[in-house]
C-alpha positions as CSV (number, residue, x, y, z in Angstrom):
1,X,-13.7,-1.5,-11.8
2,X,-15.1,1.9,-11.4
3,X,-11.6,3.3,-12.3
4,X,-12.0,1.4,-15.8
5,X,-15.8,3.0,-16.3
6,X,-14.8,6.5,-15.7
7,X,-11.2,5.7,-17.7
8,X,-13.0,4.3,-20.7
9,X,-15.0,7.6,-22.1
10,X,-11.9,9.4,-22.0
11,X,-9.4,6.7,-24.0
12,X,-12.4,6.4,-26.8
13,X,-11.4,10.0,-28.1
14,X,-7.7,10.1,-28.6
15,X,-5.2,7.8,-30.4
16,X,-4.5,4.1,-29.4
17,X,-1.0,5.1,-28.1
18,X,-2.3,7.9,-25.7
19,X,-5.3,5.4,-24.6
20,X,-2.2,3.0,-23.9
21,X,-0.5,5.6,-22.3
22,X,-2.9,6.5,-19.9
23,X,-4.3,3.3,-19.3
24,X,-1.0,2.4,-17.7
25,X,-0.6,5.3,-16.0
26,X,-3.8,5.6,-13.9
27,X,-3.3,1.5,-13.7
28,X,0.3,2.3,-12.0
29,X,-1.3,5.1,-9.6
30,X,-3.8,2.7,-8.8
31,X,-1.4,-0.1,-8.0
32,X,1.3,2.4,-5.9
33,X,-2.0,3.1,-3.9
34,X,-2.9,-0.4,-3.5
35,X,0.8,-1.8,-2.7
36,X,1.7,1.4,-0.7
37,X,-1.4,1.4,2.1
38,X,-0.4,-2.5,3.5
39,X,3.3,-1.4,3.0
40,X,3.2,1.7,4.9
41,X,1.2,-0.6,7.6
42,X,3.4,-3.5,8.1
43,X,6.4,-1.0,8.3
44,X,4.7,0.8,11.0
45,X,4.2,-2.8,12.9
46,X,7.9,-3.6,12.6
47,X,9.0,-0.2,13.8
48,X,6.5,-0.9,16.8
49,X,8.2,-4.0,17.8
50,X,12.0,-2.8,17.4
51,X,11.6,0.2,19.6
52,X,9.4,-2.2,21.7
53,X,12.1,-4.2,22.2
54,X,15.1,-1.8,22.2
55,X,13.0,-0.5,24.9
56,X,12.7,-3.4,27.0
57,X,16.3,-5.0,26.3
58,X,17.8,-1.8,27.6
59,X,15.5,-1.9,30.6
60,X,16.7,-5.8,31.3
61,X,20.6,-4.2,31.6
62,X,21.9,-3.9,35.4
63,X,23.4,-1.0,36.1
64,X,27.5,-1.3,36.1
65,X,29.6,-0.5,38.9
66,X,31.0,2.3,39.7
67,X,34.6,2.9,38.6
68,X,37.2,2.8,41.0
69,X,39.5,6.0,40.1
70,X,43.5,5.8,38.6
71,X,46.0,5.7,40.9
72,X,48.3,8.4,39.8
73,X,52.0,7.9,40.9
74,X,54.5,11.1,41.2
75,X,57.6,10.2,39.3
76,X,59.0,13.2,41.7
């Protein structure tokens, strides 16, 4: 609302079209700051958990066995 009150003054003294204009302009600023805060947030919590667990699932592997080695026959 305090967006619209400091907004309004300047619209009054240009033509409809550029009070339009800039009406939807600041109103799409606003709305890419609104959207993008909880976005950037609930991105941050997913990439939490799949490292989390990436983490832990690679921790939960055993270790494998040790290879025997290839048996290499002369053809002599």
């Amino acid at each position: 609302m305090g967006a619209g009150f400091g907004l309004y003054p300047a619209l009054q003294t240009g033509s409809v079209l550029t009070a339009i204009l800039t009406a939807v302009v600041v109103g799409l600023l606003l709305l890419v700051v609104v959207v993008a805060v909880p976005i950037l947030f609930l991105r941050g919590l997913k990439e939490t958990y799949l490292s989390t667990a990436w983490t832990l699932g690679y921790r939960e592997i055993p270790p494998s066995l040790p290879q025997a080695e290839p048996v290499i026959e002369n053809a002599a």
